[in-house]
C-alpha positions as CSV (number, residue, x, y, z in Angstrom):
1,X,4.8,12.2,1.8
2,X,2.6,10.6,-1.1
3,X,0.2,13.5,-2.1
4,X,-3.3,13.1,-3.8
5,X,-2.1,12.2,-7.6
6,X,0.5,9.9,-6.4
7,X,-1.8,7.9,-4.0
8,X,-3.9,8.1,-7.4
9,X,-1.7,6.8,-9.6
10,X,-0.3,3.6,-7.7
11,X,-4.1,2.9,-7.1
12,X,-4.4,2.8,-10.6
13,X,-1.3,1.0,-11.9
14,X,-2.2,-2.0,-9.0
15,X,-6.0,-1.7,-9.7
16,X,-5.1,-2.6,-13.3
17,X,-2.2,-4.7,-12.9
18,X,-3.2,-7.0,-10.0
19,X,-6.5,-6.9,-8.6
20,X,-9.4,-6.1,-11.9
21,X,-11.2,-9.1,-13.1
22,X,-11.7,-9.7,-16.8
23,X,-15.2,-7.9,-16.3
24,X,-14.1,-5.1,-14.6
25,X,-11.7,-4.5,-17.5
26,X,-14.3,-4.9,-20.3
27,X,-16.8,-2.4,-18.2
28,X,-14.2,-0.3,-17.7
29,X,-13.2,-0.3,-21.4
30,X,-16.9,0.0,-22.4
31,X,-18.1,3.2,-20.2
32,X,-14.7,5.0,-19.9
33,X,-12.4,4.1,-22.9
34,X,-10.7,7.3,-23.0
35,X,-9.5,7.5,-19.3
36,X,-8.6,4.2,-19.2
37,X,-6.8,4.8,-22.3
38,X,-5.1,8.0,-21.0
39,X,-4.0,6.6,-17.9
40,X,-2.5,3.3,-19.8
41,X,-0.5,5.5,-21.9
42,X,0.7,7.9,-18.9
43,X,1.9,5.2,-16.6
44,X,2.6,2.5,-19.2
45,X,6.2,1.8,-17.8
46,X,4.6,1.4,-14.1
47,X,2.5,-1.0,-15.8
48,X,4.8,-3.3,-17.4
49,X,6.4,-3.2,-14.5
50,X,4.0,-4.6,-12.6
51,X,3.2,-6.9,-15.1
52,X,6.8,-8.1,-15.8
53,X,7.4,-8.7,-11.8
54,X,4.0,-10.6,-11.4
55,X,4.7,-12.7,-14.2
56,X,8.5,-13.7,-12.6
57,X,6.5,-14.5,-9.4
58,X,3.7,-16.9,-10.9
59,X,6.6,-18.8,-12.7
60,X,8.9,-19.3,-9.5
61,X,6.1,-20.0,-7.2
62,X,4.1,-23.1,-8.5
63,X,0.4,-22.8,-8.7
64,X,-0.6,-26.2,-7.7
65,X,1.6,-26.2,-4.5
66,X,2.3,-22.9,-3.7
67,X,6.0,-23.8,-3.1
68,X,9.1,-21.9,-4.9
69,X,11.1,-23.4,-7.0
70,X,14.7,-25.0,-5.6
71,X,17.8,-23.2,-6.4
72,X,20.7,-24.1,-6.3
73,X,23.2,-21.5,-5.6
74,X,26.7,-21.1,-3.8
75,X,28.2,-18.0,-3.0
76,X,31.9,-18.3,-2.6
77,X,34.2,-15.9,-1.2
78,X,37.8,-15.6,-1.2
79,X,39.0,-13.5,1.9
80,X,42.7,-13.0,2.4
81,X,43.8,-10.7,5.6
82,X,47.0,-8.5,4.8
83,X,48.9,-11.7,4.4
84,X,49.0,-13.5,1.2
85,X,48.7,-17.4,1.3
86,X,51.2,-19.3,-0.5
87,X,50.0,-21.8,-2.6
């Protein structure tokens, strides 16, 4: 169960990373530099991680479309039973 701080703390770290406008972040840096500052520094590898995994997305999905990106992969397995093929 995801008590008080934690509920907090993800609140923050998506507020931050996701949803605040410019704005929000320059008022917020204006009136209440030291909590913003103390909570940056507190859950700075939450942040990055945020910022790291929305950064992958906006480069695999393309703005202008809103597709994702082809890939081309094959996954290729190998399964032999008890008995060995000869070759």
């Amino acid at each position: 169960m995801m008590g008080p701080k934690d509920l907090n703390k993800k609140n923050f770290i998506l507020w931050y990373s996701l949803y605040a406008s410019q704005k929000e972040l320059e008022m917020a840096r204006a009136s209440n530099r030291e909590a913003l500052h103390r909570l940056l520094k507190e859950y700075a590898e939450e942040v990055d991680r945020v910022d790291n995994t929305k950064r992958l997305y906006e480069r695999i999905v393309q703005p202008q479309s809103l597709s994702t990106q082809g890939f081309d992969g094959v996954l290729r397995m190998d399964c032999f039973s008890g008995n060995e093929k000869n070759i």
